[in-house]
N, C-alpha and C positions, 0 to 999 in steps of 0.2 A: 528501397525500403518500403515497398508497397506490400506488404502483411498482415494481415486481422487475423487474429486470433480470441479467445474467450474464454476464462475458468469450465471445465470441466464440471463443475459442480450447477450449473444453470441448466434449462431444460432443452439448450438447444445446442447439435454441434455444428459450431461457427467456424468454414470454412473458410479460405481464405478468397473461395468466389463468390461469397455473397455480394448483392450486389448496393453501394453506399448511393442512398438516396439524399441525402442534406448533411452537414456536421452544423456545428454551435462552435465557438473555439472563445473561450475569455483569457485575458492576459491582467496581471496585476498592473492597474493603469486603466483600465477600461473604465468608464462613469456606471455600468449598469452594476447589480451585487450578484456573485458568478452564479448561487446558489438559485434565485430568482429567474433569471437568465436562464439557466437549465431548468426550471422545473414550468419555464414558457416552451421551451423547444420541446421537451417532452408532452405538453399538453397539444401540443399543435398535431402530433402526431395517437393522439387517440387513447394516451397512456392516461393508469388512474393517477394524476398528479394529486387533485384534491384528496384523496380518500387510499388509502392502500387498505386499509381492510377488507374491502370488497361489500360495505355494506349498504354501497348506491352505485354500485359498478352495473353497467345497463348492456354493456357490446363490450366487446372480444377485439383490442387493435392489430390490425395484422400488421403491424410495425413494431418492432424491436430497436431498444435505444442502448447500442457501447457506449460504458462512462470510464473516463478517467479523468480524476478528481485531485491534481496536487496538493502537495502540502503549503504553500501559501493561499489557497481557495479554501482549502480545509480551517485554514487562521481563521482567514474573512467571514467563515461563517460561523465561528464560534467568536465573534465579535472584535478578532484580535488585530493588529497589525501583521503584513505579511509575509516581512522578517526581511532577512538580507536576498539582494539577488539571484535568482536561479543562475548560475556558472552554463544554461543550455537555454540560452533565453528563445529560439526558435520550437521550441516544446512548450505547448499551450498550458497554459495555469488550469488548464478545464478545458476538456473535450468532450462531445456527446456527436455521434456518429449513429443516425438513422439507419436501418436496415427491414427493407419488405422480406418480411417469412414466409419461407417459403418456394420466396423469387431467388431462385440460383442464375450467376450468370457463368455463362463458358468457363470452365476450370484451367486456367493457361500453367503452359507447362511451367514447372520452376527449372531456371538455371543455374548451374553452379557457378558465380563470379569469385573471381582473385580478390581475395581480401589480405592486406598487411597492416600489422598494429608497430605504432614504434614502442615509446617506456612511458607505463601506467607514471603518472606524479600526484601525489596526494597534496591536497591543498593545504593541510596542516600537517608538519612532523610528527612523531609520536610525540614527541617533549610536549607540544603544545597541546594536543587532544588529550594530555594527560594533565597538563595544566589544567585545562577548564573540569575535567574532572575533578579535582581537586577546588575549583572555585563551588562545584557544586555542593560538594560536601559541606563547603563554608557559609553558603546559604543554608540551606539546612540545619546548621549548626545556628545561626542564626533566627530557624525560624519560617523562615521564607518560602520555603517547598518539603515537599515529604520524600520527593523523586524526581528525577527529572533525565530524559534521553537524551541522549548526547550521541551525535551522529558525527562522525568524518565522511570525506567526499573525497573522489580518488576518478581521473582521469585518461584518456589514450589517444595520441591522435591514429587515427587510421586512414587509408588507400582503397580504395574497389565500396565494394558491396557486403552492409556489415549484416543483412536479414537473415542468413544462412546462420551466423555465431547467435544471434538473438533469438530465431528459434531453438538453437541448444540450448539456452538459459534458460528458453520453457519447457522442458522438456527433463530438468534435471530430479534426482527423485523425490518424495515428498510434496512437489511441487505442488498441493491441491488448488492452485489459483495460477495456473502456469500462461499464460497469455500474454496477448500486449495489443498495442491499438499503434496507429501509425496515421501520416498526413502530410502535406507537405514537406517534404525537408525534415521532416525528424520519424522520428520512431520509438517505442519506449514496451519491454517485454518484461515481463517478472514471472519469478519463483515460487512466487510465496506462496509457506504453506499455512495464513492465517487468514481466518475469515474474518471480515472487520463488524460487517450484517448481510443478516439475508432476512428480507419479509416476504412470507408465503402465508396465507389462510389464516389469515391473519394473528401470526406469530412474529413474532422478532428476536433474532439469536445474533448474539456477536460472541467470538472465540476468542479471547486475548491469548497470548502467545510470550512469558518474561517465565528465563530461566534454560541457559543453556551448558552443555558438557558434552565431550568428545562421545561417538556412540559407541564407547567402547562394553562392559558388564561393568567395570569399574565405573565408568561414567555417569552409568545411567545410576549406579546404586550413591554418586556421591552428589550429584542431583537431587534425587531425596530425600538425603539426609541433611540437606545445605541449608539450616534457619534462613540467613543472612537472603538464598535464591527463593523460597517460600515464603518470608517476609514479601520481598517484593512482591509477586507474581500475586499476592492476595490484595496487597494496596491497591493493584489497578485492578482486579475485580474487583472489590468494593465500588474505584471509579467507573467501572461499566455497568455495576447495580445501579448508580446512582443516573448515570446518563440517559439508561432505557428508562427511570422511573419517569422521566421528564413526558417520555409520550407512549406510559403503558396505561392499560387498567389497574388502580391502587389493589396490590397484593399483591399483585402476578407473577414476577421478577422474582425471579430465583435461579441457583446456582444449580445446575443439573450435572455437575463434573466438575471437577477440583484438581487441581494440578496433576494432571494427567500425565503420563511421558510418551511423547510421539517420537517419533526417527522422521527428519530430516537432511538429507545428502551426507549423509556422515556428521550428523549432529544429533543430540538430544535436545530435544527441548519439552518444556514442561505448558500444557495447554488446559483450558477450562472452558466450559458452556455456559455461559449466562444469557438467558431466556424470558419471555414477558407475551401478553398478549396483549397486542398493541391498542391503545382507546380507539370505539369508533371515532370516524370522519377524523382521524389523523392523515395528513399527505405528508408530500416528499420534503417537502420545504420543512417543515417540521425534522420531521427524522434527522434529516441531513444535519441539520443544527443541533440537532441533539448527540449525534455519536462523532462527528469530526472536531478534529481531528480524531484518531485513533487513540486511547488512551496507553496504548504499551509501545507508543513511539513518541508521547509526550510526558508524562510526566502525571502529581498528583501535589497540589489541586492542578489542574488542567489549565487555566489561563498563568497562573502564578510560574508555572512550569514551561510555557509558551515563552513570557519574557525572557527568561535565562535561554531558553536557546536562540531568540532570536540576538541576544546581547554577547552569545560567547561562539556561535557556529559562524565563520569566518563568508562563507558562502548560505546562498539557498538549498534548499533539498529538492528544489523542483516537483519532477514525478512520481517522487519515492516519499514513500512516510504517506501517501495520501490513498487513494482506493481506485483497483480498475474494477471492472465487473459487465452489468448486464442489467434490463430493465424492460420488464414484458408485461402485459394486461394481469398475467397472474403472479408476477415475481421480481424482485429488487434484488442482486445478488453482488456483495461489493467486496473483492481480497484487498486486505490492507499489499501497500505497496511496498513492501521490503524485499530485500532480494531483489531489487529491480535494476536495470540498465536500460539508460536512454543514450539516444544517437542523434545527433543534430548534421548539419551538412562534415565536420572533419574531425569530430570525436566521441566516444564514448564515456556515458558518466555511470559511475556507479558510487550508491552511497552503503555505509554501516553503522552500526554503533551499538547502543545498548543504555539500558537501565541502571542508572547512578542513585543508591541510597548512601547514609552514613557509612555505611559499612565495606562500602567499594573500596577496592583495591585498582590505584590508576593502570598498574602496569598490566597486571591479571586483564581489566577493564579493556585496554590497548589492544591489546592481543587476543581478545573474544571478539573485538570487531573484525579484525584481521581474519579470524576464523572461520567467521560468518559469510566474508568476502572470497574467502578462497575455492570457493565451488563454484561460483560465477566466473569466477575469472578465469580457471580452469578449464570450464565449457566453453567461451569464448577466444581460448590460446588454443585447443583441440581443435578448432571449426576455423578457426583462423590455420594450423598448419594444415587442415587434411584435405581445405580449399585451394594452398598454396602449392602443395605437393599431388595433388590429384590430379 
């Protein structure tokens, strides 16, 4: 499982012979706060922690920091509890992995190893993922939230060497954040085609990504016309206007694209741009708390939405639902983690779910997770047979 890879969308391509000078790794249980913790190892290495705008930025680090940022880290830093157990507890709650630019080392060949998967098992039945569905509703009815994400988590054990399937994961289309990061004993690669933020020149864009349909011409026209999927898809813009105002200049923040429809691996999905230019001598510590977790993988208000999943998701979400990316003298660049698959020493985790308002439909609901999952799983049973048969 020894693999680096990096979103496509940062300014550098992240081979897999770059060569790792330090990592960082926090685990829920550690006394330090992950968020702090990272944005020490980042400064040791020459990065603008203090300031991202660049407007006391003095030298140029020729260091590069991978981040992968879980969703229990992502809680912690939006002040929350960090919810139930990661089911991959050898996958760091927080990773930050040094790299000299620049510094290539020897490119080693890749092999192709024997890989076998036995029978995926999801940790809740539909019945029950469609239960808490339905609890969500009844909060809501209550009061209590406006939306809240509700993820299932679904499992594999596997034999050999799983980096061959987990680069197909990155690889599949749409994928604009297609990477992964890897370390001792686990590994974790994602698809996703959602930007969670990116700070450059001193800008700040995050993409929310709520609202999906088959990408059929029917699909894509009953997407559009779907109040109930436009509803949503706008409550968490508003909550991403509201989390960049936290560390923009007053005004700035605005919506530059509105539910948009992109193709991803045979899906529709509906995307948006919300934009700001960041206040001087804002740093990472900042930021970081301001947009984590993700808001179209939590919920609306955002903490209130936090407790319902940690109260009805029977497991953690580990590395998914949280951000990998990139982080350079000139750029912050973070894909929310959906579509992700982690690998720990004898299985594979993959999670899904989706956006629950009043007006969700559990079964419909059920079965868009499913949907969402069936292209990961797909790449990874392809690369698992063409492994086995090659």
């Amino acid at each position: 499982m020894q693999f680096v890879l990096i979103p496509p969308r940062t300014p550098l391509r992240w081979m897999p012979r770059l060569t790792v000078r330090d990592r960082y790794e926090w685990w829920v249980g550690d006394l330090t706060d992950p968020i702090e913790g990272l944005a020490a190892f980042c400064d040791h290495y020459g990065l603008p922690v203090a300031d991202l705008t660049g407007s006391a930025r003095s030298a140029t680090s020729r260091y590069g920091v991978g981040l992968l940022i879980g969703a229990a880290a992502g809680a912690v830093a939006a002040g929350c509890a960090p919810g139930p157990p990661s089911p991959c507890r050898s996958v760091p709650d927080l990773a930050a992995v040094a790299f000299e630019l620049g510094n290539d080392a020897p490119a080693r060949p890749q092999r192709c190893s024997l890989l076998s998967l036995g029978e995926w098992a999801t940790t809740w039945p539909d019945t029950a993922h469609a239960s808490a569905i339905r609890a969500v509703r009844a909060a809501i009815d209550r009061g209590d939230v406006y939306q809240v994400n509700v993820v299932g988590h679904r499992s594999v054990p596997y034999e050999g060497d799983p980096a061959a399937a987990l680069r197909a994961v990155t690889r599949l289309p749409g994928a604009v954040y297609g990477g992964g990061l890897s370390g001792d004993g686990w590994a974790v690669a994602s698809a996703s085609p959602e930007c969670l933020l990116t700070v450059a020149g001193g800008e700040i864009v995050t993409m929310p990504i709520k609202g999906t349909r088959p990408a059929t011409p029917g699909g894509r026209v009953a997407l559009l016309a779907d109040a109930k999927e436009r509803a949503e898809h706008v409550m968490i813009v508003d909550l991403e206007r509201n989390d960049l105002s936290r560390v923009a200049e007053t005004g700035s923040v605005g919506v530059r694209e509105l539910f948009a429809v992109r193709r991803w691996s045979g899906l529709w999905q509906a995307e948006s741009v919300v934009s700001a230019r960041l206040r001087r001598g804002t740093g990472l510590v900042e930021v970081l708390r301001a947009v984590l977790p993700g808001g179209s993988v939590t919920g609306a208000p955002k903490l209130a939405a936090l407790a319902q999943i940690a109260a009805l998701e029977p497991v953690g979400r580990g590395p998914a639902m949280g951000a990998l990316g990139f982080f350079t003298s000139s750029r912050l660049d973070l894909g929310l983690t959906i579509r992700t698959v982690a690998a720990d020493g004898d299985r594979l985790h993959l999670w899904a779910g989706g956006g629950i308002t009043r007006g969700s439909d559990p079964d419909r609901e059920v079965a868009e997770a499913h949907a969402k999952a069936a292209p990961v799983l797909a790449a990874i049973a392809a690369e698992a047979s063409q492994v086995a048969h090659g």
